[in-house]
Z-matrix of the N, CA and C atoms (Angstrom, degrees):
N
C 1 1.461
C 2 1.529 1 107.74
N 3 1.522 2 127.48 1 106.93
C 4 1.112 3 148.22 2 177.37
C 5 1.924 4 118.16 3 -70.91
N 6 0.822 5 132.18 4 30.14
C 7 1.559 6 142.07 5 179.53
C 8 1.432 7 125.87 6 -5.64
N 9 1.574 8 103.86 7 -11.80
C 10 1.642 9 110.88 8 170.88
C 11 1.554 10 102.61 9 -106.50
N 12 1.011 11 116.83 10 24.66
C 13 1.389 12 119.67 11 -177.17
C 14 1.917 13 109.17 12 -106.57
N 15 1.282 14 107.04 13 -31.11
C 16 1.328 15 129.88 14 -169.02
C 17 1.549 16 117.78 15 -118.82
N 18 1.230 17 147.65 16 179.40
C 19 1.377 18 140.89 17 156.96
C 20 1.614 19 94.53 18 -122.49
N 21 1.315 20 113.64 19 142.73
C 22 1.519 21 138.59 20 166.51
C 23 1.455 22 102.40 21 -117.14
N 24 1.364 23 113.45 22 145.15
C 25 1.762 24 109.96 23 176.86
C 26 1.889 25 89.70 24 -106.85
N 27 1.315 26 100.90 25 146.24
C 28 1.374 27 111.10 26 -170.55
C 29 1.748 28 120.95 27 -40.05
N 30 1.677 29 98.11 28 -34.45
C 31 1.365 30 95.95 29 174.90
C 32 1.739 31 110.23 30 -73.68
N 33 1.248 32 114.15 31 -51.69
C 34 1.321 33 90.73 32 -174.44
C 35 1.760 34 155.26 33 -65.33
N 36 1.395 35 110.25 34 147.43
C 37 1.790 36 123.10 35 -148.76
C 38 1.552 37 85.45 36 -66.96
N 39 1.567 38 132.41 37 162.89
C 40 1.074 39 123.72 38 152.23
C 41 1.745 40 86.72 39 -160.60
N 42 0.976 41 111.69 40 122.56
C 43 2.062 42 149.21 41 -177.97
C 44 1.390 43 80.35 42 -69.37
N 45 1.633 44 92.12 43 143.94
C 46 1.545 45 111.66 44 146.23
C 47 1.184 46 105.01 45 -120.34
N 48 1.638 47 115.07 46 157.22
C 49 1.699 48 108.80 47 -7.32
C 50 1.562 49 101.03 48 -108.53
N 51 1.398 50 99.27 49 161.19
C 52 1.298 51 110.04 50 -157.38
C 53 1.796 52 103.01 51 -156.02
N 54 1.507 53 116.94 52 130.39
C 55 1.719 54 100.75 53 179.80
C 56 1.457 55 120.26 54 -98.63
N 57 1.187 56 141.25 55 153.78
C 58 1.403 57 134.95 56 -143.64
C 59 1.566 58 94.06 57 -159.99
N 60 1.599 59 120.67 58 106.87
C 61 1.350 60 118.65 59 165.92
C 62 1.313 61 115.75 60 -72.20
N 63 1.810 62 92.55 61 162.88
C 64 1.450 63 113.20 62 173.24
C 65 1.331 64 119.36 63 -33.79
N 66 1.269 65 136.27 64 139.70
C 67 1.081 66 120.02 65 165.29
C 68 1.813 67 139.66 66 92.75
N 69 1.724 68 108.57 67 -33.50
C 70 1.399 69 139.83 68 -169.03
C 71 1.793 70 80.76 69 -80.43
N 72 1.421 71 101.88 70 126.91
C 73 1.643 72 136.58 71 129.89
C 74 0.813 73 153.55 72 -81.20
N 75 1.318 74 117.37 73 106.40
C 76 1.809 75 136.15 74 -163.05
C 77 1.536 76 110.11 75 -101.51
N 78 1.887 77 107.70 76 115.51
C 79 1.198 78 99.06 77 -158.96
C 80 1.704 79 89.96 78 -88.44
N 81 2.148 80 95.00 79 -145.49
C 82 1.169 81 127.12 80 -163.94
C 83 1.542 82 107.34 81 -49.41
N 84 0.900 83 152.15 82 170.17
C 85 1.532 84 144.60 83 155.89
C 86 1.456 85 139.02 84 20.89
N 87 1.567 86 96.96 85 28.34
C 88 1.561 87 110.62 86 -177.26
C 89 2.252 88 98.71 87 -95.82
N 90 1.320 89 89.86 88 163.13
C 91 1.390 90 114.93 89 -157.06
C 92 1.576 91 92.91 90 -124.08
N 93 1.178 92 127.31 91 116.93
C 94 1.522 93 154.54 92 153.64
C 95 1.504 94 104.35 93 -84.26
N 96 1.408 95 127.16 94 115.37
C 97 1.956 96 110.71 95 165.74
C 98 1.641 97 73.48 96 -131.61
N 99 2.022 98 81.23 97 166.81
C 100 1.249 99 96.88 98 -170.71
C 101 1.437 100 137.93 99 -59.62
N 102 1.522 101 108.69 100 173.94
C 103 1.510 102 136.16 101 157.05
C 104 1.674 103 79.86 102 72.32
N 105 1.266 104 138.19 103 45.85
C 106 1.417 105 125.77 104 161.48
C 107 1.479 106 92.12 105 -99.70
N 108 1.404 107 98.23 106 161.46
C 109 1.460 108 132.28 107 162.02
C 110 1.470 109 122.87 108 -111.90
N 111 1.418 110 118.02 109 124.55
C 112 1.463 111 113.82 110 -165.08
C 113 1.696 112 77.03 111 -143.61
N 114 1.452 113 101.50 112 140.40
C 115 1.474 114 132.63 113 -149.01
C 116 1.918 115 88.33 114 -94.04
N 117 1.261 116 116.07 115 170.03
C 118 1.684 117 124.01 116 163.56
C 119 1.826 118 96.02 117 -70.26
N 120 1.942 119 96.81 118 159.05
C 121 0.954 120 131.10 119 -170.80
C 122 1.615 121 129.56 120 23.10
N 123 1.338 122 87.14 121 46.28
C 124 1.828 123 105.50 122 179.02
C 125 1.049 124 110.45 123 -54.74
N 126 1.729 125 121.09 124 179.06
C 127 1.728 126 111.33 125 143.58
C 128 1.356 127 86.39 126 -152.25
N 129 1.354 128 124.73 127 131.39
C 130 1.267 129 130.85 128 -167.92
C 131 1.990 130 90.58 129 -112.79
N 132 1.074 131 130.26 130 130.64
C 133 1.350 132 113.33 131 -164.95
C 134 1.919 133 111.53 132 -110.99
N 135 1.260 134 132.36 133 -157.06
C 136 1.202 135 129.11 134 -141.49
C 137 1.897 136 89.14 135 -92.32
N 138 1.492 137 98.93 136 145.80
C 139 2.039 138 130.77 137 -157.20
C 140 1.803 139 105.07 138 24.44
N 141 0.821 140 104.55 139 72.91
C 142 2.007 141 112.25 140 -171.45
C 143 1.905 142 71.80 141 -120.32
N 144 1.990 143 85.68 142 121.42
C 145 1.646 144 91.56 143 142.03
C 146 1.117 145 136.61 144 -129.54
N 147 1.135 146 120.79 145 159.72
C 148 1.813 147 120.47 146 -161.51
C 149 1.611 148 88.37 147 -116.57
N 150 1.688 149 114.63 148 122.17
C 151 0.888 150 135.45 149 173.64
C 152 1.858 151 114.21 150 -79.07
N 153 1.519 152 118.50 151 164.45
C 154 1.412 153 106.48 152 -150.22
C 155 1.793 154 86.01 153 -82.98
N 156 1.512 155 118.02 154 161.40
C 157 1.103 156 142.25 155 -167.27
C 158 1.434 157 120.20 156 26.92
N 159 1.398 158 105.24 157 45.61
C 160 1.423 159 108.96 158 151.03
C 161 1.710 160 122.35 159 -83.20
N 162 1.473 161 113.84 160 173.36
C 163 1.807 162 103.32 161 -160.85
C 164 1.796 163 80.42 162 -134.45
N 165 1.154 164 108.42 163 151.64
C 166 1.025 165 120.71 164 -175.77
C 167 1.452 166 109.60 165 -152.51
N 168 1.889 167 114.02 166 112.33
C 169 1.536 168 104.58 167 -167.93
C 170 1.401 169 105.41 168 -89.69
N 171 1.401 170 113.47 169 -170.25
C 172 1.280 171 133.82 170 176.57
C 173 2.078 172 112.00 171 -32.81
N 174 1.466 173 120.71 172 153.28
C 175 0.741 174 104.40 173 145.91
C 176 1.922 175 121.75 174 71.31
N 177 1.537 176 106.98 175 -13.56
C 178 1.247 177 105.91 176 -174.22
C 179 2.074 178 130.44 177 -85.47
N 180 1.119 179 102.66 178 113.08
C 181 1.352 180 98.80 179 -173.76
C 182 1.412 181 127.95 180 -74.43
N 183 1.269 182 125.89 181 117.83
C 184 1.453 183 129.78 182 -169.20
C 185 1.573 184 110.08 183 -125.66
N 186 1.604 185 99.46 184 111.02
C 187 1.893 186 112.01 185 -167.32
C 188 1.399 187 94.90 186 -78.10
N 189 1.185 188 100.31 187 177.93
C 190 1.887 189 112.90 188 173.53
C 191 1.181 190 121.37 189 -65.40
N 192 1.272 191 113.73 190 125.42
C 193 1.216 192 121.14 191 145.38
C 194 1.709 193 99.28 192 111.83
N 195 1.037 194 115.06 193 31.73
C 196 1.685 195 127.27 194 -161.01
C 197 2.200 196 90.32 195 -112.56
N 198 1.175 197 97.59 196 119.06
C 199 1.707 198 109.19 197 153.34
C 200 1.526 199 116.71 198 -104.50
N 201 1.623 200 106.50 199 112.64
C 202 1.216 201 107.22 200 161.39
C 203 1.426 202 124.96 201 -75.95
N 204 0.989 203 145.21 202 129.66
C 205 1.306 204 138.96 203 174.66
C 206 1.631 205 124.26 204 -106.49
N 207 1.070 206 105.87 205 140.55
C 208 1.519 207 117.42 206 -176.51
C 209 1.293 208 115.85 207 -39.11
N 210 1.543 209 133.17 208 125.18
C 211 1.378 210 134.62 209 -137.06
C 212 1.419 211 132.22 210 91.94
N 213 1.117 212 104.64 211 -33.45
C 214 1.606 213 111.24 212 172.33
C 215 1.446 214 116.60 213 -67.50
N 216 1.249 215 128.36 214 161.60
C 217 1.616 216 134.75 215 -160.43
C 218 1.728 217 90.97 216 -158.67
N 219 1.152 218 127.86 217 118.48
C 220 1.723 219 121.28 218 -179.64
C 221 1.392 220 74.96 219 -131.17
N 222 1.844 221 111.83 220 118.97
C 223 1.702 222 131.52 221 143.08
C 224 1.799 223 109.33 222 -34.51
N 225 1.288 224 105.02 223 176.60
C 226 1.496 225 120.09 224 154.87
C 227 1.323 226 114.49 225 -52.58
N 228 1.514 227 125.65 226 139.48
C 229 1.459 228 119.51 227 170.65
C 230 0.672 229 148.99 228 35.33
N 231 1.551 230 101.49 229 55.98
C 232 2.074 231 145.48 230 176.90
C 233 1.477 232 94.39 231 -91.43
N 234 1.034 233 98.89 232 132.89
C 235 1.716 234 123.76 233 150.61
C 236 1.281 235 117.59 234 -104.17
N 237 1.457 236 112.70 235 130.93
C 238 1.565 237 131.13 236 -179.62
C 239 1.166 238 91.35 237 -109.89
N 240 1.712 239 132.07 238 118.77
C 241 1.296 240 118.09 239 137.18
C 242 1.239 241 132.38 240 -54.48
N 243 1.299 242 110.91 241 168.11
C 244 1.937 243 121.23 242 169.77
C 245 1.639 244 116.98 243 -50.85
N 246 1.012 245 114.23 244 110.37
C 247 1.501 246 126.28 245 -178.14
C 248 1.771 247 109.86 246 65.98
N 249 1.047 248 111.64 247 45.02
C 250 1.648 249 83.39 248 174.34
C 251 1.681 250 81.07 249 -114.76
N 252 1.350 251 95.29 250 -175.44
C 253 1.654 252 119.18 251 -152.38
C 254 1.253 253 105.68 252 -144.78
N 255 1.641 254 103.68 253 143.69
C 256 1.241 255 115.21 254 161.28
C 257 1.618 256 120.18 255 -132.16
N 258 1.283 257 109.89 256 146.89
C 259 1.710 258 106.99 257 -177.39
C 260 1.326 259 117.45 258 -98.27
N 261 1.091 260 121.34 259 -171.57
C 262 1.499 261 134.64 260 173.76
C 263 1.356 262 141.69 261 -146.61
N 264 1.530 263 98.61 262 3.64
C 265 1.857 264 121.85 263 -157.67
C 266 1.784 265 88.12 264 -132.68
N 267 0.830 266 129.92 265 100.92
C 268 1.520 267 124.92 266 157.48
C 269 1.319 268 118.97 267 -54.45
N 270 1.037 269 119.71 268 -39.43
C 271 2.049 270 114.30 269 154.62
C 272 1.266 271 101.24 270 -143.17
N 273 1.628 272 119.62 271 111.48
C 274 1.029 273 137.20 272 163.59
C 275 1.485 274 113.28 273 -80.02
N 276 1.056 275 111.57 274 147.55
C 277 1.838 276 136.38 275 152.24
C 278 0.969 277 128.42 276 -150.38
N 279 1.534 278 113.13 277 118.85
C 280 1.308 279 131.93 278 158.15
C 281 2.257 280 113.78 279 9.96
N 282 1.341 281 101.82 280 -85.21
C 283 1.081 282 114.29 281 175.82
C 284 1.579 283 131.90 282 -75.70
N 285 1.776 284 108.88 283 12.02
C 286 1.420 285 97.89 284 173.79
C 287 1.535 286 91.04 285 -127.99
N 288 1.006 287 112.40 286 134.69
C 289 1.547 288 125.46 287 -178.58
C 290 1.467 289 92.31 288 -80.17
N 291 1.886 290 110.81 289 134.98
C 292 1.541 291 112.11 290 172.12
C 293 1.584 292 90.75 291 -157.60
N 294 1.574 293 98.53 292 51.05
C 295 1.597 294 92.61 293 148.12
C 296 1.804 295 120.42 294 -63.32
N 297 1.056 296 96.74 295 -24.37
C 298 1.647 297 84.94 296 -171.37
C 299 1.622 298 118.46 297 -81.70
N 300 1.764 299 110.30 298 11.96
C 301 1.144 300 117.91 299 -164.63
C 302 1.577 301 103.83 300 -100.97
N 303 1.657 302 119.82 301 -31.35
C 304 1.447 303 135.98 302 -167.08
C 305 1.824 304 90.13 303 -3.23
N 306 1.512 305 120.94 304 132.74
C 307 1.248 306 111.86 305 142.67
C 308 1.696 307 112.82 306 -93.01
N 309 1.945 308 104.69 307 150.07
C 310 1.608 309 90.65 308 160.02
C 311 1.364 310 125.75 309 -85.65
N 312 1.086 311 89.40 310 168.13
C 313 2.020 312 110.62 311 -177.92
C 314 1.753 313 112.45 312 -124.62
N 315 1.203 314 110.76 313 110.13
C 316 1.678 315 90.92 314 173.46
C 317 2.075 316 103.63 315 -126.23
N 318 1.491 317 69.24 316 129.85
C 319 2.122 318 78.13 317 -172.14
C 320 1.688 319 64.35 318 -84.03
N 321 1.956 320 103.10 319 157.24
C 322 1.530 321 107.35 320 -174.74
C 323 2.112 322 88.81 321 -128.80
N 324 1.321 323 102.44 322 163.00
C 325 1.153 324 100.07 323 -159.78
C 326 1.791 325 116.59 324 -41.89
N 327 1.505 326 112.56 325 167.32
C 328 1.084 327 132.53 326 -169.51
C 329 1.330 328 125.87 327 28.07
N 330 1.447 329 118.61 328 19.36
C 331 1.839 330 126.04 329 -177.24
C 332 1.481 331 97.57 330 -70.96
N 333 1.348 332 117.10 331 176.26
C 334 0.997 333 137.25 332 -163.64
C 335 1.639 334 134.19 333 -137.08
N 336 0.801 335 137.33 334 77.32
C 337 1.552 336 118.28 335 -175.02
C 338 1.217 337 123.86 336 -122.40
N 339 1.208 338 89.65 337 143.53
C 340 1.316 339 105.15 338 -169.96
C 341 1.577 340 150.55 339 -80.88
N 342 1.156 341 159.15 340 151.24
C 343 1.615 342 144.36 341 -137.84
C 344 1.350 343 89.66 342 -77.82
N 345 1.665 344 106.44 343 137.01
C 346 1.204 345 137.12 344 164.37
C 347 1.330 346 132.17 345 88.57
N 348 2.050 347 102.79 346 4.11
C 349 1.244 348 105.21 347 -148.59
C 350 1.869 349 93.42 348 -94.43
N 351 1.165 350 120.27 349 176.08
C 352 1.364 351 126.39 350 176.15
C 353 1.688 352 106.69 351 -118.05
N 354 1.374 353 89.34 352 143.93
C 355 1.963 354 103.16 353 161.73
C 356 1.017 355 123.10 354 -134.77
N 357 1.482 356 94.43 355 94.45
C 358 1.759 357 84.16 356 160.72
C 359 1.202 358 154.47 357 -78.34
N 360 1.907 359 116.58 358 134.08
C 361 1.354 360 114.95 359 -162.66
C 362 1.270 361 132.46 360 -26.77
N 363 1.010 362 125.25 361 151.50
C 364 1.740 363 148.60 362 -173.69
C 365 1.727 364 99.18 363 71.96
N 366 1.318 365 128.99 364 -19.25
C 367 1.482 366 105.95 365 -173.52
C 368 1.484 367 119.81 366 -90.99
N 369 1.441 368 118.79 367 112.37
C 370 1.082 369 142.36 368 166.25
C 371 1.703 370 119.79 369 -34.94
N 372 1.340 371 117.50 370 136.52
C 373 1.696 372 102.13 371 -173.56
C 374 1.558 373 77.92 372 -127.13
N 375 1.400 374 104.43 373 155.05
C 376 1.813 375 97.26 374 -160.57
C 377 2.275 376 90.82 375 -120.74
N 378 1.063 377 100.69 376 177.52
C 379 1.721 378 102.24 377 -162.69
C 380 1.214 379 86.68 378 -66.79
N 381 1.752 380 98.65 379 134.30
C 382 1.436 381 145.63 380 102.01
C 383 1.797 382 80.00 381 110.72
N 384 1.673 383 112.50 382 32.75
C 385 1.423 384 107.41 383 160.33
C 386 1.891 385 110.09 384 -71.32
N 387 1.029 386 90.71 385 168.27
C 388 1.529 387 102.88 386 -174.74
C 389 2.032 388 104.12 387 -138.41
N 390 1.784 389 86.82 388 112.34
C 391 1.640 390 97.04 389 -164.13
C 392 1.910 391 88.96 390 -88.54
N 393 1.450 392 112.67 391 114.42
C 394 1.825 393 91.65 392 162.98
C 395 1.132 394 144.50 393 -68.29
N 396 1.058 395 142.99 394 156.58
C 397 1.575 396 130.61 395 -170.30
C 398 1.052 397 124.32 396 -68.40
N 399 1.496 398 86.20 397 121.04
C 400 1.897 399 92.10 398 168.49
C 401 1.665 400 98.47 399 107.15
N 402 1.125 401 124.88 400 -26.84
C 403 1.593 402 133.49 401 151.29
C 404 1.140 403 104.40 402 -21.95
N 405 1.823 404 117.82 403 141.74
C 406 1.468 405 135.85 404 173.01
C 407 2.143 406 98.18 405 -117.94
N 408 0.893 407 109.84 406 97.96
C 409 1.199 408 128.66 407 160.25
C 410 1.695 409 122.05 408 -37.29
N 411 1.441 410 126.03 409 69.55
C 412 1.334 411 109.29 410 -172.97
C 413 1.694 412 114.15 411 -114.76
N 414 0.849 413 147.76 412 40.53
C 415 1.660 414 177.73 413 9.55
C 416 1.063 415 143.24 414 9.34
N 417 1.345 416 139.71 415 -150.83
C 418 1.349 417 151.38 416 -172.96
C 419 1.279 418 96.89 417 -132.54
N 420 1.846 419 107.05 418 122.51
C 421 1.349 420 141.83 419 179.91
C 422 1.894 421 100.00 420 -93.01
N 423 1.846 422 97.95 421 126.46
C 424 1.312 423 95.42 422 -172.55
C 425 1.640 424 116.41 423 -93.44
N 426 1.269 425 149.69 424 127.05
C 427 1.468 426 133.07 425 -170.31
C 428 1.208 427 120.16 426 -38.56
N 429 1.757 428 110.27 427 129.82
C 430 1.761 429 103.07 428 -168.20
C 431 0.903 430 105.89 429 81.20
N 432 1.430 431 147.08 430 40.87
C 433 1.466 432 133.55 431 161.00
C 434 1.562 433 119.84 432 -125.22
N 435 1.097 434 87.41 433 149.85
C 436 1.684 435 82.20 434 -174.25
C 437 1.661 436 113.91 435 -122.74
N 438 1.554 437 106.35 436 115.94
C 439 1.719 438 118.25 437 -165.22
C 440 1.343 439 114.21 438 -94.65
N 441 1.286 440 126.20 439 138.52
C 442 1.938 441 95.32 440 154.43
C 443 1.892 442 86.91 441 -158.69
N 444 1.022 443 93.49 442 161.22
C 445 1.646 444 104.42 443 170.60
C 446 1.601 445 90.37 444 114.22
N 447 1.914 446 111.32 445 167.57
C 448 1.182 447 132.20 446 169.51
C 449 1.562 448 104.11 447 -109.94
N 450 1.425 449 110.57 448 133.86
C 451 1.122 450 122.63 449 -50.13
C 452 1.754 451 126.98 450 -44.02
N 453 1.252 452 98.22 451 152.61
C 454 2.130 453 92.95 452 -174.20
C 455 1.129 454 112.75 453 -76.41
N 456 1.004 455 87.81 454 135.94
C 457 1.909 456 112.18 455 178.73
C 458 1.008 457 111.06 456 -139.41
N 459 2.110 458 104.58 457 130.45
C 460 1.593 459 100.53 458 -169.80
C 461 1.274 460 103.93 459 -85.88
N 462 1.487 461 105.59 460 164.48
C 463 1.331 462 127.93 461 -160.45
C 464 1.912 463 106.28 462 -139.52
N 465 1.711 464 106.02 463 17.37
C 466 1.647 465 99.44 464 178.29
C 467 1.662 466 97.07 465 154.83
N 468 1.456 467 94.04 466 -174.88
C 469 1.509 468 91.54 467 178.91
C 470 1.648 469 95.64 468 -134.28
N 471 1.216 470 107.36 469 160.83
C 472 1.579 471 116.28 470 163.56
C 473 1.411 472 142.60 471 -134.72
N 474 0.998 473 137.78 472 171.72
C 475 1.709 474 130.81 473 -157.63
C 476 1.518 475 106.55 474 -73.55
N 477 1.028 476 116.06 475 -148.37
C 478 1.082 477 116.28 476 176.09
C 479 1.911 478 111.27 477 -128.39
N 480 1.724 479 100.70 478 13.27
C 481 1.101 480 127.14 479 177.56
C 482 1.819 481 117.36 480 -118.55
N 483 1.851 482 84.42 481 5.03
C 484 1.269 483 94.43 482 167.45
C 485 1.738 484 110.73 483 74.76
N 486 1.554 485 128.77 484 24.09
C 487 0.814 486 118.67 485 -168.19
C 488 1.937 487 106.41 486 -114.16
N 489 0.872 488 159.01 487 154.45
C 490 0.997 489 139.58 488 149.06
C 491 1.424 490 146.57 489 -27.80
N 492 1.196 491 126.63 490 125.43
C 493 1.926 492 115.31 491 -159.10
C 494 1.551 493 90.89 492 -102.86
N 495 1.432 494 122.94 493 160.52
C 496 1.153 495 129.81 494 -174.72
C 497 1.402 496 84.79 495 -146.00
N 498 1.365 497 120.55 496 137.15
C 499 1.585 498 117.77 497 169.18
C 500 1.136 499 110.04 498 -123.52
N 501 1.414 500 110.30 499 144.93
C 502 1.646 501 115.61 500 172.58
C 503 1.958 502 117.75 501 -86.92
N 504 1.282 503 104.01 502 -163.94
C 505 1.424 504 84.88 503 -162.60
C 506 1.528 505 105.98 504 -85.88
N 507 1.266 506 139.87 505 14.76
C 508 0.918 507 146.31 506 139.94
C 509 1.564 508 133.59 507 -65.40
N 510 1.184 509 90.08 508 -8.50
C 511 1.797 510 98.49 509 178.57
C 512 1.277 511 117.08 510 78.38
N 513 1.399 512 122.22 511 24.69
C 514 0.949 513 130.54 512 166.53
C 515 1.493 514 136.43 513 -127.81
N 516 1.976 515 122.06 514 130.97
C 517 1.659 516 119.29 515 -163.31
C 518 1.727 517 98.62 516 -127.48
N 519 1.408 518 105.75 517 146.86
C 520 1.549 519 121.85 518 163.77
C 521 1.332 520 102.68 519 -91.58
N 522 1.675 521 113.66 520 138.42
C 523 1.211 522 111.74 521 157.72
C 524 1.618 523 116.14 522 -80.74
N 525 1.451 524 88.42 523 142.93
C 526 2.181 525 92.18 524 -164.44
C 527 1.779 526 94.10 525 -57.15
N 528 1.494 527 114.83 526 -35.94
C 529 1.646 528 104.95 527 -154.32
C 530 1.569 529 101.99 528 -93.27
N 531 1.512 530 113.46 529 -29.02
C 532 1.677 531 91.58 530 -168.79
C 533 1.925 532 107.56 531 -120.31
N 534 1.643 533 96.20 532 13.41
C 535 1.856 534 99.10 533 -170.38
C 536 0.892 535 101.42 534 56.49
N 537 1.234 536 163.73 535 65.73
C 538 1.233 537 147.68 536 123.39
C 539 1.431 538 125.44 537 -94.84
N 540 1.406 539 108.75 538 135.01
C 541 1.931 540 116.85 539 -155.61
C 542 1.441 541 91.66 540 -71.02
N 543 1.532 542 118.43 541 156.53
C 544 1.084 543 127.81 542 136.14
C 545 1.364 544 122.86 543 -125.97
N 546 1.549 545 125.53 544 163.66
C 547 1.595 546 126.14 545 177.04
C 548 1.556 547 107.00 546 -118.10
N 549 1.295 548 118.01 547 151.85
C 550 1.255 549 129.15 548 -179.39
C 551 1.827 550 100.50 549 -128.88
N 552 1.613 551 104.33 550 111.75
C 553 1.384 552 99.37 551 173.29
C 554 1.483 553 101.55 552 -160.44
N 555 1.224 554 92.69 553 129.35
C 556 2.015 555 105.91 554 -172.87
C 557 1.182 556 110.01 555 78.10
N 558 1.697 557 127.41 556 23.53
C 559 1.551 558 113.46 557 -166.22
C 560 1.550 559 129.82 558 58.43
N 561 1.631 560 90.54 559 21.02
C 562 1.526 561 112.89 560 166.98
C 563 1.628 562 113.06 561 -120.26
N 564 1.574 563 102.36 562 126.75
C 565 1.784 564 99.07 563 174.28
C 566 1.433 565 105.67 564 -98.76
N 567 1.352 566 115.66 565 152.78
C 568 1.291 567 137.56 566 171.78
C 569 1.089 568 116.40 567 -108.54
N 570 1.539 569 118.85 568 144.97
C 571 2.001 570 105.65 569 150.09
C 572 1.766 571 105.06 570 -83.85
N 573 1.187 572 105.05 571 161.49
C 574 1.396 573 110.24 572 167.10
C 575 1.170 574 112.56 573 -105.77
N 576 1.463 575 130.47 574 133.68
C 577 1.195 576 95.79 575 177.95
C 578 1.774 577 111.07 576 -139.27
């Protein structure tokens, strides 16, 4: 772990050993433990902890007050909102040790979620879904979808600019901000490209 490669703010813990891209910022009172992987030009933000062998790709933003926990896998250019959570114990207790149970979690590139929302272990959120805030995560999130409520239920799909898709009767939406086509077929979105 190279330390002029990255910024750490004085308070924060960071475990060895542990790998830390170019560039990635570790704020106020956040906690690094080991054998994690944290991708280039992160920003992990103020008391966020990264549990040991979590992976963290390129590019991923993590607000305050967010615990990753061991099992988790975040692609390139994930957004963590402020306080939302993820687990790892499908029924935890206090008094029975089930480290050996960790389920995984993989946020898949550019998804999104949002402050406060929950995921529960093993369900996968697939690229550039967008979880809404305050959402409880209890399944598998399909790419392009857009969830919110307890339990979440999608309610649409979205760009990959995060905007809402509207399709015509062809099954096909422009995103308003970047034009780019998408297709809707089988309850599968595409880019067009």
């Amino acid at each position: 772990m190279n330390k002029k490669n990255f910024f750490a703010h004085e308070s924060a813990v960071i475990d060895s050993p542990c790998e830390i891209g170019e560039g990635t910022k570790i704020w106020h009172f956040s906690h690094i433990m080991p054998n994690c992987a944290i991708g280039e030009k992160c920003n992990i933000g103020q008391n966020v902890v990264v549990s040991p062998n979590v992976i963290l790709g390129k590019n991923v933003k993590v607000q305050n007050n967010v615990s990753i926990y061991t099992g988790v896998i975040c692609e390139d250019d994930v957004f963590l909102g402020p306080s939302m959570v993820f687990t790892n114990v499908i029924n935890p207790r206090s008094a029975v040790n089930r480290k050996e149970e960790y389920m995984r979690t993989v946020v898949k590139k550019g998804a999104t979620i949002g402050a406060n929302a929950t995921i529960v272990c093993g369900n996968n959120i697939g690229e550039y879904a967008l979880i809404g805030a305050g959402s409880v995560v209890t399944k598998e999130i399909l790419p392009y979808a857009l969830v919110v409520g307890n339990p979440a239920k999608q309610i649409g799909w979205v760009s990959a600019y995060g905007h809402r898709l509207h399709f015509n009767d062809d099954g096909v939406a422009i995103c308003p901000e970047s034009n780019e086509k998408y297709a809707l077929k089988n309850n599968i979105v595409t880019k067009i490209n």
